[in-house]
C-alpha positions in Angstrom: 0.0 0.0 0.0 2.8 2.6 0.7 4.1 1.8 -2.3 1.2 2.7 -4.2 0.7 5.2 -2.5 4.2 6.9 -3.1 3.5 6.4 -6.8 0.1 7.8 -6.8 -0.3 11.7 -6.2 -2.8 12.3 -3.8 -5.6 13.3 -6.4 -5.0 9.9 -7.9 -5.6 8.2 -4.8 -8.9 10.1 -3.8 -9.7 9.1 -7.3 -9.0 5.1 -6.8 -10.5 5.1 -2.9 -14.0 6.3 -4.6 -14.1 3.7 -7.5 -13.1 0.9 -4.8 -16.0 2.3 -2.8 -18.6 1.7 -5.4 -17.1 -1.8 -6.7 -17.2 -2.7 -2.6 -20.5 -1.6 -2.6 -21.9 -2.7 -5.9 -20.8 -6.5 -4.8 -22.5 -6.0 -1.8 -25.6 -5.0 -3.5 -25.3 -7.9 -5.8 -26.3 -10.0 -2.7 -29.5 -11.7 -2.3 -29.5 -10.8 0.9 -29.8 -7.0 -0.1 -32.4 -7.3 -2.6 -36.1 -7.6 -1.2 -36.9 -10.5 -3.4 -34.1 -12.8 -2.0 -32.4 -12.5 -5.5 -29.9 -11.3 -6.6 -30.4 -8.5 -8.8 -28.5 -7.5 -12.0 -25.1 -6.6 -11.5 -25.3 -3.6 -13.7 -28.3 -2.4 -12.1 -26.4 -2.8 -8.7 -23.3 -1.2 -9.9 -25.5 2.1 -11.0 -27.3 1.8 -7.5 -23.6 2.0 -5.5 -22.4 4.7 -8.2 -25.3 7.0 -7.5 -25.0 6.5 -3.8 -21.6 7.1 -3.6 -21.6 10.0 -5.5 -24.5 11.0 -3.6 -26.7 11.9 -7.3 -29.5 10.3 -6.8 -30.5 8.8 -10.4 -31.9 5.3 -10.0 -33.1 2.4 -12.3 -34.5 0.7 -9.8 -37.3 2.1 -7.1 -34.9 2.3 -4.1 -38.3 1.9 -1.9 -39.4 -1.8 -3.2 -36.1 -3.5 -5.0 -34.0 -3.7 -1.9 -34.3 -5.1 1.5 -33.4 -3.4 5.1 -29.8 -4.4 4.5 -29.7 -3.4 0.7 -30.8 0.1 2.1 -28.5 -0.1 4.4 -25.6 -0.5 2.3 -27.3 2.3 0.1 -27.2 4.7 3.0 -23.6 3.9 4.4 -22.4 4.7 0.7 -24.3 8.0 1.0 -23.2 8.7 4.2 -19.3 8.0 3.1 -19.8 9.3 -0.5 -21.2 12.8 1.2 -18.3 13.4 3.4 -15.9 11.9 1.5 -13.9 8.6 1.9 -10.7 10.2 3.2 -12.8 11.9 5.7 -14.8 9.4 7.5 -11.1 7.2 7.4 -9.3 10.0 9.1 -12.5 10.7 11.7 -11.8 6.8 12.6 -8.5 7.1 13.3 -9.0 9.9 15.4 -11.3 7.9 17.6 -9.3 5.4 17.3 -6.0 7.6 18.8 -3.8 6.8 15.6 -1.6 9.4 14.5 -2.9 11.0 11.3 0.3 11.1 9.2 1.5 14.2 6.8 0.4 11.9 3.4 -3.6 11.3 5.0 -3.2 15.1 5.8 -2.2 16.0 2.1 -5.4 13.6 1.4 -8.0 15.3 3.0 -6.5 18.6 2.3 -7.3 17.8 -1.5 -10.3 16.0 -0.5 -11.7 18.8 0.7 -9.8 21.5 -1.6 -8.1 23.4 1.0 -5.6 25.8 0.8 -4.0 25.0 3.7 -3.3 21.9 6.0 -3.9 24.2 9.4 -5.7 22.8 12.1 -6.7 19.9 9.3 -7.8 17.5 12.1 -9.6 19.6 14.3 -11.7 20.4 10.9 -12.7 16.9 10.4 -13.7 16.5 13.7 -16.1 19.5 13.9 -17.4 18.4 10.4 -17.7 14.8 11.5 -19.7 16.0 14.4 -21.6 19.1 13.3 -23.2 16.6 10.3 -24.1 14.0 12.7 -26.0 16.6 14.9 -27.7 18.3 11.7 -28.9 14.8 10.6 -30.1 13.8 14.0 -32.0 17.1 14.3 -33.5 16.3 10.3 -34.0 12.9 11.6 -36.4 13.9 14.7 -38.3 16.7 12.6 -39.6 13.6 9.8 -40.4 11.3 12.5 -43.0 13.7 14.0 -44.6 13.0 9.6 -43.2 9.3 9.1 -43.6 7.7 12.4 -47.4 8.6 12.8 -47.6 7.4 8.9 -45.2 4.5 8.6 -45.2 3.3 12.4 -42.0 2.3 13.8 -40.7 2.2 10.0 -41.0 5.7 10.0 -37.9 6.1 12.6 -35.4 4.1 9.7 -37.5 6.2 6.8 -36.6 9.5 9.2 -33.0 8.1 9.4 -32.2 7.6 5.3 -34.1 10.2 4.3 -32.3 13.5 6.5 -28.8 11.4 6.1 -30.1 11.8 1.8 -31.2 15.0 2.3 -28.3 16.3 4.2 -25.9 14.6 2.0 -27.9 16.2 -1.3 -28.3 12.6 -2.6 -31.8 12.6 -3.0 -32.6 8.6 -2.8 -35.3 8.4 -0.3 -37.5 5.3 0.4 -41.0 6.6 0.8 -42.3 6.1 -2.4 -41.4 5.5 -6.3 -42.4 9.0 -6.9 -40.1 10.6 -4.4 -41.8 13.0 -2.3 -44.3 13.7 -4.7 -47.0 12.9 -2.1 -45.6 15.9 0.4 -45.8 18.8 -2.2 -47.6 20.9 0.6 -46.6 19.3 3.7 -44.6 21.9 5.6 -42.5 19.8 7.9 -41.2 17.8 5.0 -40.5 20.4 2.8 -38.7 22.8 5.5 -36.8 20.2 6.7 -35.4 18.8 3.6 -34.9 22.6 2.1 -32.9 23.1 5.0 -30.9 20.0 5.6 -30.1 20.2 1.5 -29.2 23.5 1.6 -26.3 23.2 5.3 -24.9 20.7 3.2 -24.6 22.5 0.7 -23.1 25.5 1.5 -20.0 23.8 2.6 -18.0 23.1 5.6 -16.2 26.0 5.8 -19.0 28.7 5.7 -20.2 27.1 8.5 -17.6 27.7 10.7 -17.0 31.1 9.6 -20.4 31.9 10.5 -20.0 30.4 13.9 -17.1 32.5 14.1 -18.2 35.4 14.0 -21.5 35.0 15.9 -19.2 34.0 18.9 -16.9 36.8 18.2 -18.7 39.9 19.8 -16.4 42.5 18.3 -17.1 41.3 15.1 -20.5 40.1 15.1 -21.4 41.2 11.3 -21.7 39.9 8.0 -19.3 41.7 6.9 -16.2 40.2 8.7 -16.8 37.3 6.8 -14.1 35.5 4.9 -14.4 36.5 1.0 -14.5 32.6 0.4 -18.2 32.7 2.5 -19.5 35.8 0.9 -19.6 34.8 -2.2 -21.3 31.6 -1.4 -23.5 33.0 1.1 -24.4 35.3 -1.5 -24.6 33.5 -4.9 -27.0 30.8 -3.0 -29.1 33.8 -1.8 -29.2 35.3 -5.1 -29.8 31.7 -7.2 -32.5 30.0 -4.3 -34.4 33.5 -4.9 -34.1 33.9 -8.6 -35.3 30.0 -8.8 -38.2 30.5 -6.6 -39.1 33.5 -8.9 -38.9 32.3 -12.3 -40.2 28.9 -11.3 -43.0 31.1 -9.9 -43.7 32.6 -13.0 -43.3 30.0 -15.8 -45.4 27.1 -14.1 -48.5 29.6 -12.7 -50.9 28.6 -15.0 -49.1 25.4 -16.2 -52.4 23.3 -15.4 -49.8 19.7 -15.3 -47.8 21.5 -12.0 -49.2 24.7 -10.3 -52.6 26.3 -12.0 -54.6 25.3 -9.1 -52.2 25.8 -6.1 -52.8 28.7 -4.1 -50.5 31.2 -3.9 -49.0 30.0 -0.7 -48.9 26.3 -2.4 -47.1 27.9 -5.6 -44.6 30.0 -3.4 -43.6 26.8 -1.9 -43.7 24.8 -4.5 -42.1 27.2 -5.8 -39.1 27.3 -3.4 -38.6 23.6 -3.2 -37.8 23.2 -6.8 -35.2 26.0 -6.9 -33.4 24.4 -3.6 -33.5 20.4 -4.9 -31.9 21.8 -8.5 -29.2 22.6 -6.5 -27.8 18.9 -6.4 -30.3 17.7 -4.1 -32.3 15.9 -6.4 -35.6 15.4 -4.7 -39.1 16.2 -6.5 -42.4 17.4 -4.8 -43.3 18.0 -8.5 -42.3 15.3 -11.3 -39.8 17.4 -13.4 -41.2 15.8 -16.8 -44.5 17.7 -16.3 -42.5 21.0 -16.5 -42.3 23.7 -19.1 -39.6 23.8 -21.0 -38.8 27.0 -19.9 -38.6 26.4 -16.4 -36.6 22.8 -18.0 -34.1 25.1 -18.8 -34.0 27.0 -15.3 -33.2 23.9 -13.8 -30.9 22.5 -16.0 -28.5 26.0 -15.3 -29.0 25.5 -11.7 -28.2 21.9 -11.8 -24.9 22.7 -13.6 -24.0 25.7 -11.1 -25.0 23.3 -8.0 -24.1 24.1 -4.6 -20.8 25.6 -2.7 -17.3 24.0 -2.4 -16.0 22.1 0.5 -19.9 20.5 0.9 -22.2 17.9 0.4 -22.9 19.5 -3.3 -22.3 19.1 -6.9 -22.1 21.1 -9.5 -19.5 23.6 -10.8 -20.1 25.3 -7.8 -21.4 28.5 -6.9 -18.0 30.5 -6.3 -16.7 29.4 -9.5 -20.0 30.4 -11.1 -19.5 33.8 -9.4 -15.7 34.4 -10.0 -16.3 33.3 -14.2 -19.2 36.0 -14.1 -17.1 38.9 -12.2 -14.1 38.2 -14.4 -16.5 38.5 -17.6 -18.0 41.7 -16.2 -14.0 42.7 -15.6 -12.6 42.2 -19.1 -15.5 44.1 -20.7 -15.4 47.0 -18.2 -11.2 46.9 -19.2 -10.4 46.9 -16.0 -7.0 45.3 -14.9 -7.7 43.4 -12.1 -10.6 41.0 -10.6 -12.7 42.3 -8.3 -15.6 41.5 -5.7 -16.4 42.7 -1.7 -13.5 44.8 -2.5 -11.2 42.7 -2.7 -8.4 41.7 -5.8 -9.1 37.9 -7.1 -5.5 36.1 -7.6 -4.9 34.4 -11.0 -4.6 31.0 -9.6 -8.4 31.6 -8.7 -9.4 32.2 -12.3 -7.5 29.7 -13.8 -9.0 26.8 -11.4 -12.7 28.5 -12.0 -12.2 28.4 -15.5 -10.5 24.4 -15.3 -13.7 23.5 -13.9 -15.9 25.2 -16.4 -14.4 23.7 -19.0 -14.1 20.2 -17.9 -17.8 20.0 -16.6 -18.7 21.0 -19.6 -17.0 19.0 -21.7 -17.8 15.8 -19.5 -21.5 16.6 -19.9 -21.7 17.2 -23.9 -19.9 14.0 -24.2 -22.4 12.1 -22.2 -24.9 13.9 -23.7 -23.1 13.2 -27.1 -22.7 9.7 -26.4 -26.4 8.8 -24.5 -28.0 10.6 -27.5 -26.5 8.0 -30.2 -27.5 5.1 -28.0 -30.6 5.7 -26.5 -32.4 8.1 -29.3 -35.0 9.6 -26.7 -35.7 13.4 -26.7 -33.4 15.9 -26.4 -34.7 17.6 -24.0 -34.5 14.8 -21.2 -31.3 13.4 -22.1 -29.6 16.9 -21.6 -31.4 16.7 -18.4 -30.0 13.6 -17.7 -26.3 14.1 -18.3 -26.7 17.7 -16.4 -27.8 15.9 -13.5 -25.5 13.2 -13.6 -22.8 15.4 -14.1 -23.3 17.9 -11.4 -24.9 14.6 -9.0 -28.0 16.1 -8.7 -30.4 13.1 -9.4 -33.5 14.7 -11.0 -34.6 13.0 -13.8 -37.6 13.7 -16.3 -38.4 9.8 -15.6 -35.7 8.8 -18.4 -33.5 7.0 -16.1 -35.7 4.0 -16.2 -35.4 3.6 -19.8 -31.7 3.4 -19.5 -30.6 0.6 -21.8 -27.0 -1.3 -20.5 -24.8 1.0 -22.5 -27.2 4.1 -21.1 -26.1 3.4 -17.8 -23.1 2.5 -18.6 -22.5 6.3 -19.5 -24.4 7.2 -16.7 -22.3 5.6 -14.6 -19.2 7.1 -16.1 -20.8 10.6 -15.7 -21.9 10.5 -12.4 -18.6 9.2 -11.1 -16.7 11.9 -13.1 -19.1 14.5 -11.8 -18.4 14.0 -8.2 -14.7 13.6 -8.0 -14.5 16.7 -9.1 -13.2 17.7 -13.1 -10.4 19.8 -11.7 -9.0 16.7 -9.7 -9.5 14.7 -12.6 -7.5 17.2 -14.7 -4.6 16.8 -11.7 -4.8 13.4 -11.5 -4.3 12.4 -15.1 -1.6 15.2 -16.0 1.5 12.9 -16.3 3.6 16.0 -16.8 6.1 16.9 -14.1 6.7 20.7 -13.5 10.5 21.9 -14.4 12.5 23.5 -11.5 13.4 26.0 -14.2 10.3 27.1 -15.9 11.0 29.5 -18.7 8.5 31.5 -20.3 7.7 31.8 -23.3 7.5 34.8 -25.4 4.1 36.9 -25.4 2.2 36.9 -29.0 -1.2 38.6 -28.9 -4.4 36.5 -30.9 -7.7 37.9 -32.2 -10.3 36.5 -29.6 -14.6 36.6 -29.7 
């Protein structure tokens, strides 16, 4: 193992502990045992089931809630659990408890794990993430037993369990019904709870303890001595969970196959749910294939954007969206630098919002490229399916299902490339080692847009 391990970078091996993860998992999942039939199911279907769990997406081609026994969902959950915090973390939170020494390689691991810039106070991060998502899930799960236990009985405690660890985790995979929580479109409770629990884990790890920061900080109890990193994520998930609500609001009001007779107060939260869930949570109080196309479209860009770095979340991420749109607004204003809450954006920044970008993007026109040729189903919901695959949201204009073996073979692919992140991928398959003496070379200007 070391001796992988010194040959591996430490993208590569984030990369290799995920795939184990799924294969682990898909072979468990291939046990009779796991499915609720006592058979064994197909292999490919299992592998797609441990895929999306792992990387917490949520697509499924088989109904999570009547293909797979207690211990199938078990194993579904634990992959969600692991796949949400990340392998590398729960490892490290274990050796903690444990009293092992977390060694300067596992610190370089999480660090890239979690895209850190720094491996200060590294340990002590895990263990407040480790035990701030416990409480959060805990607290999810008590607010859906006071709905699932009066509905389910004493199912209703495991259904409270799976379904705040999914939420919080923005995974989406619940097992209520086959129509996810469809049935809950105006139940208060449910859809409070699960806005809520997707959106802490979304905004990432590190706003939260910024936030705490400064609350217990009485000198500085204001917004504005937040980190830069936490106002623009605080700020762009503001901006996007508003703008959602809005034009959601707008484009499915008299739409008579979602919201024409809602009241208002039904369409406002309706409304709201949808533009939280596109954010890579992947739940549906509303199935997504009875939308307007225009509203289609909403989703699709809020899918890609997703949620905030160092989360539960997909997606190219809200900061990147926010430093590719300030730069934009810089190069046509001329001006020389990049700026936002008044501070200068560095280079390195840029570059890495821009490496995201571009890999995402080009990871979800090939699948979308490739699923088209072999599945020949409409446009329209095989975009939607690559978008949420790519960015792990899981919401699916019911196409998933039709998935032939190669369609979820690319799927798979997608989903798996989506959530270790394009930028690590990029790292992790550059073979090209940097040059102690790095010349550069001369400066010719090109014609560009």
């Amino acid at each position: 193992m070391k001796l992988i391990k010194k040959r591996l970078s430490s993208t590569q091996m984030i990369l290799m502990v995920f795939l184990m993860l799924i294969l682990a998992g898909s072979l468990l999942l291939y046990l009779p045992i796991s499915s609720a039939t006592g058979k064994s199911v197909n292999y490919v279907d299992a592998l797609f089931t441990a895929t999306t769990a792992t990387c917490v997406t949520g697509l499924v081609t088989l109904p999570t809630v009547t293909s797979w026994s207690i211990f199938g969902q078990a194993v579904i959950l634990v992959l969600i659990q692991i796949g949400g915090l990340g392998v590398i973390t729960i490892a490290s939170g274990i050796m903690v408890m444990l009293g092992k020494r977390i060694g300067i390689d596992n610190r370089i691991l999480i660090q890239d794990s979690f895209n850190l810039n720094s491996m200060s106070g590294i340990i002590k991060f895990i263990k407040k993430v480790i035990i701030g998502t416990f409480i959060i899930e805990g607290i999810g799960a008590l607010l859906y037993m006071t709905v699932f236990i009066p509905e389910f009985g004493i199912k209703g405690i495991w259904i409270s369990v799976f379904t705040s660890v999914s939420a919080f985790c923005n995974a989406g995979i619940d097992i209520i019904s086959q129509n996810s929580l469809c049935d809950y479109t105006f139940n208060p409770i449910i859809n409070l709870t699960t806005s809520l629990l997707i959106i802490l884990g979304g905004i990432g790890f590190v706003v939260w303890w910024d936030l705490v920061r400064i609350i217990r900080d009485k000198k500085h109890r204001h917004l504005r001595f937040l980190t830069l990193h936490s106002k623009i994520a605080l700020s762009a998930t503001a901006f996007l969970i508003v703008a959602g609500t809005v034009l959601f609001f707008v484009f499915e009001y008299n739409n008579p196959m979602t919201m024409q007779n809602f009241s208002l107060t039904e369409k406002i939260e309706a409304s709201l749910f949808q533009s939280v869930t596109t954010r890579t949570a992947g739940f549906a109080t509303i199935p997504q294939e009875n939308f307007t196309d225009s509203s289609a479209i909403v989703s699709l860009l809020l899918m890609f954007i997703g949620g905030s770095p160092v989360g539960t979340a997909g997606g190219i991420k809200t900061v990147t969206f926010v430093v590719l749109l300030v730069t934009a607004v810089s190069v046509i204003r001329n001006k020389g630098t990049v700026d936002i809450f008044n501070r200068r954006l560095s280079d390195k920044s840029i570059k890495k919002a821009m490496a995201v970008f571009v890999t995402s993007f080009v990871v979800m026109m090939t699948s979308t490229i490739l699923l088209s040729v072999v599945s020949g189903g409409d446009f329209l919901d095989i975009i939607y399916e690559t978008v949420s695959a790519t960015a792990t949201v899981g919401l699916t204009r019911n196409f998933t299902s039709t998935l032939d073996t190669a369609g979820k073979f690319i799927i798979i692919a997608t989903m798996y490339f989506g959530r270790v992140g394009p930028i690590s991928l990029a790292v992790a398959f550059n073979v090209r080692k940097s040059s102690k003496n790095i010349i550069s070379n001369p400066v010719e200007e090109i014609s560009v847009g």
